[in-house]
C-alpha positions as CSV (number, residue, x, y, z in Angstrom):
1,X,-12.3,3.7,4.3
2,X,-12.0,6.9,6.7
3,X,-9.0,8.8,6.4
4,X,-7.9,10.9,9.6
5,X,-6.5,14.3,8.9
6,X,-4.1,15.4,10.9
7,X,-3.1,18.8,9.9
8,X,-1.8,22.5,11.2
9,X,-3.6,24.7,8.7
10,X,-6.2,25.5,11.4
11,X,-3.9,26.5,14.0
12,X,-2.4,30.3,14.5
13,X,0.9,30.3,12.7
14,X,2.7,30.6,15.8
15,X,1.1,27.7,17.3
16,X,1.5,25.3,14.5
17,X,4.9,23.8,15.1
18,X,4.7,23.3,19.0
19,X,1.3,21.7,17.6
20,X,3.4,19.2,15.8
21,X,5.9,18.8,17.8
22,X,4.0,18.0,20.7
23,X,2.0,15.3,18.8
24,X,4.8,13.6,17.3
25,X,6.1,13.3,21.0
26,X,3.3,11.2,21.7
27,X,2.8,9.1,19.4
28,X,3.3,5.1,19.4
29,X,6.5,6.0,17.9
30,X,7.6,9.1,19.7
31,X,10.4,11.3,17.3
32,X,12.1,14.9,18.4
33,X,12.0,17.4,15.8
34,X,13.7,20.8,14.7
35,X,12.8,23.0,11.7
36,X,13.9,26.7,10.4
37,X,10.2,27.0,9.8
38,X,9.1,27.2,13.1
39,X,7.4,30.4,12.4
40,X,4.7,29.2,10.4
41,X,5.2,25.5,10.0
42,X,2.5,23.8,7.7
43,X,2.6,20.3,7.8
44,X,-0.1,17.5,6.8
45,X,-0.8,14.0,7.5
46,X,-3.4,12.0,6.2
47,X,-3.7,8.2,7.9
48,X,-5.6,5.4,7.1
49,X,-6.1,1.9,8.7
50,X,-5.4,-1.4,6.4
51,X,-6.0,-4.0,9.1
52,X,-2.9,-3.3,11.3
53,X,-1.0,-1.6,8.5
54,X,-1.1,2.2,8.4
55,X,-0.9,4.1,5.6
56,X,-0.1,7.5,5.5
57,X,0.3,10.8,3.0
58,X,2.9,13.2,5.0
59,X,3.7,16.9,3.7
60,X,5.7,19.0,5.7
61,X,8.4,22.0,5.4
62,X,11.9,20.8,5.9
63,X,12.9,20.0,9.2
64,X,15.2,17.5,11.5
65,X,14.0,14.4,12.9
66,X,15.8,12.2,15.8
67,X,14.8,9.2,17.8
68,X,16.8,8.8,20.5
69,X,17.5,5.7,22.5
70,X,16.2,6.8,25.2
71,X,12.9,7.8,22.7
72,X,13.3,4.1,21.9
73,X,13.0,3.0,25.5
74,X,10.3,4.7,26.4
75,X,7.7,3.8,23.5
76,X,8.7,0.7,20.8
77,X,5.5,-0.6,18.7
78,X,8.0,-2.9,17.1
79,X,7.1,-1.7,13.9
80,X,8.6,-1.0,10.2
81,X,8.6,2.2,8.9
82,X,8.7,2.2,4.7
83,X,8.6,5.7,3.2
84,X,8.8,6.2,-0.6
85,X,9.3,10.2,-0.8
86,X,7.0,11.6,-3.8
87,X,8.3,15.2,-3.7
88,X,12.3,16.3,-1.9
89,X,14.3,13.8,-0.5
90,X,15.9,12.5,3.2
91,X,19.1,11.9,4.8
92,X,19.0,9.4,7.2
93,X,21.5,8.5,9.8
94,X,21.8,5.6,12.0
95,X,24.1,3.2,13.5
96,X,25.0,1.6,10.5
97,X,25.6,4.2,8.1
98,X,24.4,7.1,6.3
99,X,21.6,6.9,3.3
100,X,20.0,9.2,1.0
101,X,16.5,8.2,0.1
102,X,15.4,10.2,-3.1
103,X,11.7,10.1,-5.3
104,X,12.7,7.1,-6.9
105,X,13.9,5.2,-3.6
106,X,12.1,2.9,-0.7
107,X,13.5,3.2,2.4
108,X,12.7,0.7,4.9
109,X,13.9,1.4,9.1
110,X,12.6,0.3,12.2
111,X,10.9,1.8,15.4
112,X,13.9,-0.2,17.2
113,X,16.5,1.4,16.2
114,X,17.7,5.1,16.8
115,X,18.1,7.6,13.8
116,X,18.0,11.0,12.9
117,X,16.8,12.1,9.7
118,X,16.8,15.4,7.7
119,X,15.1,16.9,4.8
120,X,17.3,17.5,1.6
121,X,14.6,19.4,-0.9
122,X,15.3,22.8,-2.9
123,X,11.8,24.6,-2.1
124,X,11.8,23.6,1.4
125,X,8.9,21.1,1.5
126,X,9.0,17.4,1.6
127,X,6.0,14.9,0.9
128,X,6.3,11.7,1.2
129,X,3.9,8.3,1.6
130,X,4.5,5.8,4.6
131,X,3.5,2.7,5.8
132,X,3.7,1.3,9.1
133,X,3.7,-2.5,9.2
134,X,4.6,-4.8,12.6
135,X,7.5,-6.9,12.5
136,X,5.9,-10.3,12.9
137,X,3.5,-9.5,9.7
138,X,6.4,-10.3,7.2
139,X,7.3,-14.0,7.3
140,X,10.9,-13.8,6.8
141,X,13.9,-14.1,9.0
142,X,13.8,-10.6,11.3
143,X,17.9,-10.9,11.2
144,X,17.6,-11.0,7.2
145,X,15.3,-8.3,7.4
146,X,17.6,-5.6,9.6
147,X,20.1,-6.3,6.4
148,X,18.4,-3.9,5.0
149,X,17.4,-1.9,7.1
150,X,18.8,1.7,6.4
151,X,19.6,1.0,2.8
152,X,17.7,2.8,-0.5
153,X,15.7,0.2,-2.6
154,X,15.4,1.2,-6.0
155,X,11.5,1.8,-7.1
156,X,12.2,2.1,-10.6
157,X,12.1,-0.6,-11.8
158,X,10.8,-4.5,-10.8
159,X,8.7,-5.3,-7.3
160,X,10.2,-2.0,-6.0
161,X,8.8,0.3,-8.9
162,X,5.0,-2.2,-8.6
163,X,5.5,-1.2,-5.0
164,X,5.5,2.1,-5.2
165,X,3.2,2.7,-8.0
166,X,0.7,0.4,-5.8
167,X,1.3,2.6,-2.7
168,X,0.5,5.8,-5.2
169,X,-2.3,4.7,-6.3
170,X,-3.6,3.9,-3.1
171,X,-3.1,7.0,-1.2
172,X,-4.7,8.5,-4.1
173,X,-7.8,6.5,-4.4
174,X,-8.4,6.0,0.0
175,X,-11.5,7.9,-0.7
176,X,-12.8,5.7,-3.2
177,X,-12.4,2.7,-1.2
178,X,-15.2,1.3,1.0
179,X,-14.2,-0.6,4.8
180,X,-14.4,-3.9,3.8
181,X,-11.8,-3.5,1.4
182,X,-9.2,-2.5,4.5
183,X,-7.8,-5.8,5.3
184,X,-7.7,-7.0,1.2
185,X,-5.8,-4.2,0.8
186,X,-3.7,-4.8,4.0
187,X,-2.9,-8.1,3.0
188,X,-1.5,-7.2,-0.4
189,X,0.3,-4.4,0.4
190,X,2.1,-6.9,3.2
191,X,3.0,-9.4,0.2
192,X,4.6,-7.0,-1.8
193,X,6.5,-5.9,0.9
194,X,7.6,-9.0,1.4
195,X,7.8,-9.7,-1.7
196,X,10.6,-6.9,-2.3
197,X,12.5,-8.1,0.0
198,X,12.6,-11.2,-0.4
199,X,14.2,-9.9,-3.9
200,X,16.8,-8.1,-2.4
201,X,17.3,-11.0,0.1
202,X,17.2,-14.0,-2.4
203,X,14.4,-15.3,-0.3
204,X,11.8,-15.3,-3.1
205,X,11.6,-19.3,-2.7
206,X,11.6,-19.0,1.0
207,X,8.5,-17.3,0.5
208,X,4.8,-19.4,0.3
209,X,2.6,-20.9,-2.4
210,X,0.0,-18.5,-0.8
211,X,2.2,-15.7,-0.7
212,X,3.3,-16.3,-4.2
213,X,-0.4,-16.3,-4.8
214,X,-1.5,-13.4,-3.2
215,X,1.2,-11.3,-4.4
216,X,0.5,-12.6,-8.3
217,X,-2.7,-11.2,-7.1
218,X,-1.6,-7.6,-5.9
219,X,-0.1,-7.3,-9.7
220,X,-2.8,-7.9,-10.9
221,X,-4.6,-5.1,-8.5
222,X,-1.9,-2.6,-9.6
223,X,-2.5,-3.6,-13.2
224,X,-6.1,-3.0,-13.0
225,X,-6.1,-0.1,-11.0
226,X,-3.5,2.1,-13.6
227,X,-5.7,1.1,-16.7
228,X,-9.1,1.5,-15.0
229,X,-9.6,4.1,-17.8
230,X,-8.4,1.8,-20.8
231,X,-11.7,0.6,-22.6
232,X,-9.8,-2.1,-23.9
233,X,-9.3,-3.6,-20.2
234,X,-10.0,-7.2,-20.3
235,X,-9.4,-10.5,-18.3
236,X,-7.4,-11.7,-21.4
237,X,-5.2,-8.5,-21.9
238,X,-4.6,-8.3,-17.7
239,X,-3.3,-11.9,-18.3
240,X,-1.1,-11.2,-21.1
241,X,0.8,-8.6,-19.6
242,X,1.6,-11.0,-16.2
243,X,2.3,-14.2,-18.6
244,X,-0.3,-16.3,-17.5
245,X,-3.5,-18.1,-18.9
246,X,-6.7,-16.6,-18.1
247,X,-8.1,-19.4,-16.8
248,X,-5.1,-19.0,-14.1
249,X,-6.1,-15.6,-13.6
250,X,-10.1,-16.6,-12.4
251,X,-8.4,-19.3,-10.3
252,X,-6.5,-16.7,-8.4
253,X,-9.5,-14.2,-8.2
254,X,-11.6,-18.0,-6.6
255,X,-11.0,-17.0,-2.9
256,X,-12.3,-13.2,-3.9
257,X,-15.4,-11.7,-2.8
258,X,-15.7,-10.5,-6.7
259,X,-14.1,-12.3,-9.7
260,X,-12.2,-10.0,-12.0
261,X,-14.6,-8.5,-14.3
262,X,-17.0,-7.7,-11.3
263,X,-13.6,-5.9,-9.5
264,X,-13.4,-4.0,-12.8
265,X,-16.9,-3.1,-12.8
266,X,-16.7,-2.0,-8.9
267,X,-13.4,0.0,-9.2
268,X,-14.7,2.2,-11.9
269,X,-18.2,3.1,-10.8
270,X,-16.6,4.1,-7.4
271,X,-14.0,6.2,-9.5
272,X,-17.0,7.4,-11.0
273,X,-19.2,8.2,-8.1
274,X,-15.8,9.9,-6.3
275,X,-15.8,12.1,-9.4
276,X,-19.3,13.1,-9.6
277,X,-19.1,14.0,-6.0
278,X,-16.4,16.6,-6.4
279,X,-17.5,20.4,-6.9
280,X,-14.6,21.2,-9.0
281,X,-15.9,18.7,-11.6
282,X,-19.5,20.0,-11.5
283,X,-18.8,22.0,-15.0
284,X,-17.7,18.4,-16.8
285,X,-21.1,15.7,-18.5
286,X,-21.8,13.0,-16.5
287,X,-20.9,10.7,-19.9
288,X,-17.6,12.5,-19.8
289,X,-17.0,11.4,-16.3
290,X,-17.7,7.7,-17.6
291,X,-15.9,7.7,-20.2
292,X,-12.6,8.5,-18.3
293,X,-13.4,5.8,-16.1
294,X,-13.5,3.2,-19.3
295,X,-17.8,2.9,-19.8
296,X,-18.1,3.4,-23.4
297,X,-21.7,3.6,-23.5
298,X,-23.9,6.4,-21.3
299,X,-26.7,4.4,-21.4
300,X,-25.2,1.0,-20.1
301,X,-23.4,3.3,-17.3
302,X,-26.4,4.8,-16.1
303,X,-27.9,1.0,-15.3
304,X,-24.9,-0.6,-13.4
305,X,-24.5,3.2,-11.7
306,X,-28.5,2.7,-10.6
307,X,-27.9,-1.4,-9.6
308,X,-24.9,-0.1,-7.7
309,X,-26.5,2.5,-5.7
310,X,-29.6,2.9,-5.9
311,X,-29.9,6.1,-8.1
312,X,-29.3,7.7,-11.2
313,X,-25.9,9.2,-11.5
314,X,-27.6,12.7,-12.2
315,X,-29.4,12.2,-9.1
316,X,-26.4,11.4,-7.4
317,X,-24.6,14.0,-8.6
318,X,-27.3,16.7,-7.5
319,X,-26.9,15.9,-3.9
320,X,-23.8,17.5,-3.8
321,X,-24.8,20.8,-5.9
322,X,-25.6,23.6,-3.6
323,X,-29.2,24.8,-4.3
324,X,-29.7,28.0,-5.6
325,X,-30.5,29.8,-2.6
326,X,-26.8,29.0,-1.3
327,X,-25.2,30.0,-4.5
328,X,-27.5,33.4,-4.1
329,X,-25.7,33.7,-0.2
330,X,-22.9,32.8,-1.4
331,X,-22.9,35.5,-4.6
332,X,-24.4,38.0,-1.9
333,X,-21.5,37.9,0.1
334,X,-18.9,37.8,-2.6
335,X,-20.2,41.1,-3.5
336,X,-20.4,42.6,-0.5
337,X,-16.7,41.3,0.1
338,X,-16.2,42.9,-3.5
339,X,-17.7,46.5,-2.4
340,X,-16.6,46.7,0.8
341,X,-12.8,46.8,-1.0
């Protein structure tokens, strides 16, 4: 899936905060911000598109954020905002009270409602992941919903801590992930969503058989996803640890483009090809790099790597080395760099 990067590295350091200041005026969402970093004021945001769900990885010094009314009037996508911060922590105020939203918190506000927010982090930078979701995605009750609007959810423990381990994982892995797996991914993070909330609502039987479904399904994503690297993965050990029969678990893979072995298979040759695409990890054996990912035999990985995509993983690999005659440039003008000092 393509990630845009929206980011103020490139920029002059005098430039960079008007940078950011300016496009966070103009957004769908427009916000006013202030920061005692405005003289070199690096911030990062990395977006991507689930269906009409955006994700998004946000790192940024501290700073203050408002959205006025009158910001309100003049731009509402009618959107939810959910940020679980991964490093500092927020203040928010808004019409209904003050909350502090720390590491192991979800914090769920509106585009609809005016509130000014400020960083609360000992180094001065705050990172944090976000989703934007519109309001008519989650079927419950929108006056249920503003309940909690403002208020931290724990992510510690139950459908907050699956929440926000899912989120985690998934900013992590966005460059693993091909297009067609946007809306899948779209839909499940919408169920849990809902599905923490209808927790914290006591809605949980308001909610769908399909819901129900789908989010016994996102679980079972998570699950899959943190043990990708466990060779003893297994359709009988993934339905142990949710307390249900496998033959439960294939029927709710049935409506799935792959059944759960195959998503197995998938996930971890893509974590594999990610790997052996990245320079850093040049230095480590191919069978190394599948063994992380959970294949226990080099020879087996080398076929389903070939079926997959159409060459051997070396192969793969070596269109990402530079060729020699770059490395010789490159060398060249280290030294020169190295002389001329």
């Amino acid at each position: 899936m393509e990630t845009t990067v929206l980011s103020t590295r490139h920029l002059p350091k005098a430039e960079r905060f008007d940078w950011w200041r300016e496009m966070v005026a103009h957004s769908s969402t427009p916000t006013a911000v202030a920061s005692e970093h405005r003289a070199d004021f690096l911030a990062t945001s990395e977006q991507t598109w689930l269906g009409d769900l955006r994700l998004s990885a946000v790192s940024f010094p501290s700073m203050r954020v408002s959205r006025s009314r009158t910001l309100v009037r003049r731009s509402d996508p009618e959107r939810y905002h959910l940020v679980l911060p991964s490093r500092g922590g927020r203040w928010f105020s808004w019409e209904r009270g003050d909350a502090l939203v720390r590491q192991d918190d979800l914090l769920l506000y509106d585009s609809s409602h005016p509130y000014e927010a400020h960083s609360v982090t000992r180094d001065s930078r705050l990172s944090c992941i976000m989703i934007d979701i519109p309001r008519g995605r989650l079927p419950l009750p929108t006056a249920k919903i503003d309940l909690l609007l403002g208020r931290p959810l724990p992510a510690r423990v139950g459908t907050g801590f699956l929440l926000a381990q899912f989120l985690t994982h998934l900013a992590r892995q966005v460059g693993t992930l091909e297009d067609g797996d946007a809306l899948r991914l779209g839909t499940a993070t919408s169920d849990l969503i809902t599905a923490l909330l209808a927790h914290h609502l006591g809605l949980f039987d308001e909610v769908g058989a399909d819901s129900r479904e789908r989010f016994l399904l996102t679980r079972v994503y998570a699950f899959i996803e943190e043990h990708l690297g466990d060779r003893g993965l297994s359709p009988a050990r993934i339905a142990a640890a949710h307390h249900i029969s496998v033959r439960t678990l294939h029927n709710v893979f049935r409506r799935e483009e792959m059944s759960v072995t195959e998503w197995i298979k998938h996930r971890r040759l893509e974590c594999c090809r990610r790997d052996l695409a990245e320079p850093h990890l040049f230095h480590r054996p191919i069978h190394t790099i599948a063994g992380r990912w959970g294949f226990a035999h080099p020879q087996s990985f080398s076929r389903a790597f070939n079926a997959a995509y159409g060459c051997t993983p070396s192969d793969y690999r070596a269109t990402f080395r530079p060729t020699r005659r770059a490395l010789g440039v490159q060398g060249d003008a280290l030294s020169a760099q190295a002389n001329s000092s």
